[in-house]
N, C-alpha and C positions, 0 to 999 in steps of 0.2 A: 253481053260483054261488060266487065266490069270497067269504070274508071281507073284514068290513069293514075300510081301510085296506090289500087286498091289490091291489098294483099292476101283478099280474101279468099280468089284462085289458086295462089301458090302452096304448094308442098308442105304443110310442118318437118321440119330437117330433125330425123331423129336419130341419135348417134346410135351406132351400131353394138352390143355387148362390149365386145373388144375395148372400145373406148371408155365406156362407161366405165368397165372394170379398172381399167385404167387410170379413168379421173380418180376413181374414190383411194386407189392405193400409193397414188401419186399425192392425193390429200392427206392420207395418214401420214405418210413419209415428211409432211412440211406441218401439219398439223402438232407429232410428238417432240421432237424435238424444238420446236417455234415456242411449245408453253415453258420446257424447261430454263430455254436460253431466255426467251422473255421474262421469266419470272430471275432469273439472275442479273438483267440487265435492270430491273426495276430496284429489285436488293439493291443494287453497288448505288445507282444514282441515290437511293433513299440515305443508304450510308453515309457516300458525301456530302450530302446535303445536311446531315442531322449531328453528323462526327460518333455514328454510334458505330464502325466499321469494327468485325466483320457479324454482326448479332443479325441485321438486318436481309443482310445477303444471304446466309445458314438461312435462315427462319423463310424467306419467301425461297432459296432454291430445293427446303425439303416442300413446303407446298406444293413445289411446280413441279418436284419430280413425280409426287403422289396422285397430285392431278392430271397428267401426262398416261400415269400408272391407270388409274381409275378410269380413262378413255381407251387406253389401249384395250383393257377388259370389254368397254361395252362394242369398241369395234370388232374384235374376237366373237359374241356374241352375235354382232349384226351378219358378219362372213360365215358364220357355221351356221342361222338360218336360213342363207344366200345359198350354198351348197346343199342342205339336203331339200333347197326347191318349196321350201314351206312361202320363202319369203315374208311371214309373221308370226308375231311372238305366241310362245302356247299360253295356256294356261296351266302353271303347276301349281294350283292350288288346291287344298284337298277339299271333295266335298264331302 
């Protein structure tokens, strides 16, 4: 019998698909838009802060849309490995 407080008997709790799928699209959902509005929120403060309004905000809210852009691609990739069941990346490289 283990000591008390030893967790070495218990269960690992491991979430069920359902969930899982879940976490991750509930992560994109606060993931894309969180870069865009962040990256405009850092714009405006920069702006105020420097009086260069509105140069600062354009210039970091096209980064943050592209990079927004740029993640939504590689998550699009990661779910259409997930669906045809490979769950890893091929190799397309020619030999």
């Amino acid at each position: 019998m283990g000591k008390v407080g030893d967790r070495s008997n218990r269960r690992p709790v491991i979430p069920t698909p359902f969930l899982r799928r879940a976490g991750l699209y509930l992560g994109v959902a606060f993931e894309l838009p969180g870069t865009i509005l962040g990256s405009l929120l850092v714009g405006y403060l920069l702006d105020n802060h420097f009086g260069s309004s509105p140069w600062l905000l354009i210039t970091l809210g096209l980064i943050g849309f592209t990079a927004a852009f740029m993640r939504l691609i590689q998550w699009a990739k990661y779910f259409g490995r997930q669906s045809d069941g490979s769950g890893s990346e091929k190799d397309d490289t020619a030999n």
